[in-house]
C-alpha positions in Angstrom: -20.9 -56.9 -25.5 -18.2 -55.6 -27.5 -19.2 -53.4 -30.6 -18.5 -54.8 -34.3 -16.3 -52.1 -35.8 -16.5 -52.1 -39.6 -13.4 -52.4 -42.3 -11.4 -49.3 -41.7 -10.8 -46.9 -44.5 -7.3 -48.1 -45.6 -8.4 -52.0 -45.5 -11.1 -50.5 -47.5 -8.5 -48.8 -49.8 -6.0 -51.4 -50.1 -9.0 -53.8 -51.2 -9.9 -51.4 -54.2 -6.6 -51.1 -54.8 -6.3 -54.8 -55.6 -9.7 -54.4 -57.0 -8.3 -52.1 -59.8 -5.0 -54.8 -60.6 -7.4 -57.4 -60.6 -9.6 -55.3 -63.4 -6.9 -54.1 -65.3 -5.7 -57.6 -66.1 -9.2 -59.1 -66.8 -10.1 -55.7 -69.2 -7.2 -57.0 -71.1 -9.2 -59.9 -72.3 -12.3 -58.0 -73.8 -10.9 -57.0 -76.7 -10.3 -60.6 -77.7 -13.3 -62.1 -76.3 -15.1 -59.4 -77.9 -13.6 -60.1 -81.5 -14.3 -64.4 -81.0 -17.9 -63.5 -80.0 -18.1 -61.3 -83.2 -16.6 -64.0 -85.8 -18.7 -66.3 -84.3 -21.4 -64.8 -84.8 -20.5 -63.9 -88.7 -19.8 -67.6 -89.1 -23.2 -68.7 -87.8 -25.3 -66.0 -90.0 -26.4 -64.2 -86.8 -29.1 -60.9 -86.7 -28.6 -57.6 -85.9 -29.9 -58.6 -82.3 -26.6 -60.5 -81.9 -24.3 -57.8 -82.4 -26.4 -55.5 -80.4 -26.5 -57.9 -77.9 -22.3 -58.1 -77.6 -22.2 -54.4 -77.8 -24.3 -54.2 -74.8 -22.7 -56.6 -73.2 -19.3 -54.2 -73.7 -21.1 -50.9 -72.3 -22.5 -52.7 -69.3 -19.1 -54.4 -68.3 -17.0 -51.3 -68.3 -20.2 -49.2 -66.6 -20.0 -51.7 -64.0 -16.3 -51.8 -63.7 -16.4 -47.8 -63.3 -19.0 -47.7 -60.7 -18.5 -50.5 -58.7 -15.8 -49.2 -56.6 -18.3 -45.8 -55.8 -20.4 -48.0 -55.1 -18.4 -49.8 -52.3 -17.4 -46.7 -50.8 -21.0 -45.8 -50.2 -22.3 -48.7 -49.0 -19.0 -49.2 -46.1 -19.6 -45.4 -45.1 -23.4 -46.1 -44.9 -22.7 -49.2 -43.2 -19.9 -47.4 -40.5 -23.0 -45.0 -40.0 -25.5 -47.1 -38.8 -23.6 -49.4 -37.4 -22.0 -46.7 -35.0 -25.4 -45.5 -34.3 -26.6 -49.0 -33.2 -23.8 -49.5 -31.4 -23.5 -52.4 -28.4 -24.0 -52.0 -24.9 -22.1 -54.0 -22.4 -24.4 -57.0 -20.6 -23.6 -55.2 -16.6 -22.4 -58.9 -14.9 -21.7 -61.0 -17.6 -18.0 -60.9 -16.3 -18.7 -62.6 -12.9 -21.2 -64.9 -13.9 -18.6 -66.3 -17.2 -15.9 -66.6 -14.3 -18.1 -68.3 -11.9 -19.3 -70.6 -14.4 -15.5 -71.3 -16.2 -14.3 -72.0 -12.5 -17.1 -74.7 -11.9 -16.6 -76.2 -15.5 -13.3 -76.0 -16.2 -11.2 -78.5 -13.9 -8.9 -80.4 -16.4 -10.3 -79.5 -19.8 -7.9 -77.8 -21.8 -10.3 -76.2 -23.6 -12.7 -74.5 -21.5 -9.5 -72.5 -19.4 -8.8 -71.8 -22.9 -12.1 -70.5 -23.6 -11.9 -68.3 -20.3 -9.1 -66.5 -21.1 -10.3 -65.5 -25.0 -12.7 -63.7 -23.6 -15.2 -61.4 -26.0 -12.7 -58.9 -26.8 -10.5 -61.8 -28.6 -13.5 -63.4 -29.8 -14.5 -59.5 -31.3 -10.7 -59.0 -33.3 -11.1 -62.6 -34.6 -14.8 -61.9 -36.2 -13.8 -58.5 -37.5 -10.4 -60.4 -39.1 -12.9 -62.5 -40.8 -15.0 -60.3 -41.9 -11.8 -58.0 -43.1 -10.9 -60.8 -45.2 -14.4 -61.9 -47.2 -14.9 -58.1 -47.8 -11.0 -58.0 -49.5 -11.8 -61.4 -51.0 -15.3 -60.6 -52.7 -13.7 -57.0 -54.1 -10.5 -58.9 -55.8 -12.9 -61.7 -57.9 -15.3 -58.3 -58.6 -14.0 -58.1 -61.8 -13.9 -61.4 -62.9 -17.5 -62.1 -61.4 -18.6 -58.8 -63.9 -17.0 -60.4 -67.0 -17.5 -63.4 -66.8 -21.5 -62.3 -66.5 -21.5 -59.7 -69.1 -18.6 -60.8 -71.6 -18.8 -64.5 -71.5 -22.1 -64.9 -70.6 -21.7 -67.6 -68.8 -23.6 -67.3 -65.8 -25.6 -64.6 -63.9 -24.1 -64.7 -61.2 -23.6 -61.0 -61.0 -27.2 -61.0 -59.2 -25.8 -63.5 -56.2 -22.6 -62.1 -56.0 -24.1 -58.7 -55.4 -26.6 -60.4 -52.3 -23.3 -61.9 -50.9 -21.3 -58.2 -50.7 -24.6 -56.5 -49.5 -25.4 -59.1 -46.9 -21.8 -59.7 -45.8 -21.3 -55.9 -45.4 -24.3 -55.8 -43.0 -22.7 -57.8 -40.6 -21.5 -55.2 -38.4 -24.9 -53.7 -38.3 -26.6 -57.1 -37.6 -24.0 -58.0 -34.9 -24.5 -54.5 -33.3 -28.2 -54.6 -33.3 -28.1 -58.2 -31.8 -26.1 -57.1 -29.3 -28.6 -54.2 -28.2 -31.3 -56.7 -28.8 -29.6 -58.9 -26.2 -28.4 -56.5 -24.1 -32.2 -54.6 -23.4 -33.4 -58.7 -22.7 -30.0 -59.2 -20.6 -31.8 -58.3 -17.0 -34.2 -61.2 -17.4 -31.6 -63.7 -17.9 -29.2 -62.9 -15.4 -30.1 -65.0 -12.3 -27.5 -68.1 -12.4 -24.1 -68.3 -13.8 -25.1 -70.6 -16.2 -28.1 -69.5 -17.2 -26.0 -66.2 -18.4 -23.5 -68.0 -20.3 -25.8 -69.8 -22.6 -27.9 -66.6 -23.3 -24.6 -65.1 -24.1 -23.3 -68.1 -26.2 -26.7 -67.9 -27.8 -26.9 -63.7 -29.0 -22.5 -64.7 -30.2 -23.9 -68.1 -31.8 -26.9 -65.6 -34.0 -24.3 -62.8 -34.5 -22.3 -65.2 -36.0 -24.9 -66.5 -37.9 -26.5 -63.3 -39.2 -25.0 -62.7 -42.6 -26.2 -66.4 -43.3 -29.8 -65.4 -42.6 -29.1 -62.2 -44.7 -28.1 -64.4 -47.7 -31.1 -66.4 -47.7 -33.3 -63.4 -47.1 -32.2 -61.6 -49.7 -32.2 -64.8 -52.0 -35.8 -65.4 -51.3 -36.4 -61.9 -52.3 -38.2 -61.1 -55.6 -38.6 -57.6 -57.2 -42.1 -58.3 -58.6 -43.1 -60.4 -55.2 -42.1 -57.0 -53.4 -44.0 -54.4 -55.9 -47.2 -57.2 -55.7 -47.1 -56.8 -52.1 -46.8 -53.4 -52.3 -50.0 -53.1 -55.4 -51.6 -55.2 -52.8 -51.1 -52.7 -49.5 -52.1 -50.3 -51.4 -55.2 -51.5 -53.2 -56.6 -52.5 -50.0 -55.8 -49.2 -48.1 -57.1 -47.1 -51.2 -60.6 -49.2 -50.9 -60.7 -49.3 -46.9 -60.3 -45.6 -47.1 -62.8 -45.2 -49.4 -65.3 -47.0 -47.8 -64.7 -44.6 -44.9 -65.2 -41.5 -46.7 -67.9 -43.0 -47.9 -69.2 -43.8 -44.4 -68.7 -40.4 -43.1 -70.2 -38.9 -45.7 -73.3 -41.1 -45.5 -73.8 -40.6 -41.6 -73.7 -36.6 -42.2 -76.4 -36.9 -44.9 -78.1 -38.5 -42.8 -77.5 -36.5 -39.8 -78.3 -33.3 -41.9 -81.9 -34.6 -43.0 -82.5 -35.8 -39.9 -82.4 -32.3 -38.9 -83.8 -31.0 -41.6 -86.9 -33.2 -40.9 -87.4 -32.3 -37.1 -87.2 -28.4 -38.4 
C-alpha cells in the first residue's frame, strides 16, 4: 500500500497565508462589536461581571488568533513525524491477484476496466487532494469560527471545530498505521484473487473512514470522564499495592517468629 504523505510545507504556508487575510478582515469587526456589546450592556444596567466578561472575551480572541497558526505548525510537523515513522508497506501480490480478478470481472462494465487502471497510486493523489483541501478549508473559516465563539458568543463551537482539525490532521497517521495493520495480516488473506481484493477494498474502505471514527472518538471524549478514569486506576493500584506490602510484610513477621520460636 501506498504511504499517506501529509500537506507539504508550502500548502501548509499558503493555507496560513489565507488564514492571516481571512483574520485581518474579521479583527476589523471587534472594535464595533466590541462597542454594541458595551452600550448594550449600559442600556440594560449590567454588573461589573458583564464588562469583565466582554473584556475577556477580547483577550482570549486575539490570544487565540496569535497562537493558532503555531499551533498548526506543530501539530503538521508532529503529524509528518509519526506518520513517516509509521509509514506503509506494500501488500507482496496484491498486483497479480487485482489483475486476475479485474480480468475475470470486468467484461463489458465500464466501470470496473475503469477501476483497474486507477490503481492505488491514483486512488493515494486523490485522498491526499482531499485531505489538502479540508486542511486549507478549516484554516480559512479559523478566524471566523474564533470570533464568532469569543466575540459574538454565539456558539461554542470553538471546542468541535478544534476535534475536526485534530482528527482530520491524523488522517495520514491513521491511514499509514492501517496500512501496516493490513499489511502484517496481508499473508493470511492472500490465497484467491478475490479473497485479496476485498481484504484490500476493506483496509481502503477503513482508511477512508478513519477520521470519521476520530471525530466521534474525540466527541465522546470528556476531560473529567478521563481524570475519573484516571482517579480510578490509580486508587485501585495505590490499594492493591498496599495490600501487598502489607502481605509481605505479614509473611516475614511471621517467618521471623517462626524462627525465633524453634530457636
Amino acid at each position: 500500500m501506498n504511504p499517506f504523505d501529509p500537506i507539504n510545507s508550502l500548502l501548509l504556508e499558503r493555507s496560513l497565508e489565507l488564514f492571516s487575510k481571512v483574520s485581518v478582515v474579521v479583527t476589523g469587526s471587534v472594535a464595533v462589536c466590541f462597542l454594541m456589546r458595551a452600550v448594550f450592556y449600559q442600556v440594560t444596567f449590567r454588573g461589573v461581571d458583564a464588562y469583565a466578561s466582554l473584556f475577556q472575551d477580547v483577550i482570549a480572541y486575539f490570544a487565540l488568533i496569535n497562537v493558532f497558526p503555531m499551533l498548526v505548525k506543530l501539530l503538521m510537523q508532529t503529524v509528518i513525524q509519526i506518520a513517516a515513522k509509521v509509514g506503509s508497506p506494500e501488500m507482496s501480490g496484491v498486483n497479480e491477484a487485482s489483475e486476475k480478478f479485474f480480468e475475470y470481472m470486468s467484461g463489458d462494465y465500464v466501470i470496473m476496466q475503469i477501476w483497474e487502471k486507477i490503481g492505488d497510486i491514483s486512488l493515494i493523489v486523490i485522498v491526499q487532494s482531499c485531505y489538502s483541501i479540508m486542511i486549507g478549508l478549516l484554516l480559512a473559516i479559523a478566524p471566523i469560527v474564533i470570533f464568532s465563539s469569543t466575540i459574538l458568543k454565539l456558539s461554542s463551537g470553538i471546542g468541535t471545530y478544534f476535534k475536526i482539525l485534530f482528527a482530520t490532521s491524523m488522517w495520514p497517521i491513521l491511514w499509514n498505521l492501517l496500512g501496516t495493520l493490513g499489511a502484517s495480516m496481508w499473508p493470511k488473506f492472500f490465497e484467491s484473487p478475490f479473497r485479496t481484493v476485498v481484504y484490500w477494498s476493506l483496509i481502503k474502505f477503513f482508511q477512508f473512514l478513519s477520521p470519521i471514527f476520530c471525530i466521534s472518538l474525540f466527541s465522546s471524549f470528556s476531560a473529567a470522564s478521563a481524570l475519573g478514569a484516571l482517579g480510578t486506576i490509580v486508587g485501585v493500584s495505590t490499594g492493591t499495592y498496599m495490600k501487598v506490602k502489607a502481605f509481605n510484610k505479614f509473611v516475614s513477621t511471621s517467618a521471623s517468629k517462626d524462627r525465633g520460636s524453634s530457636k
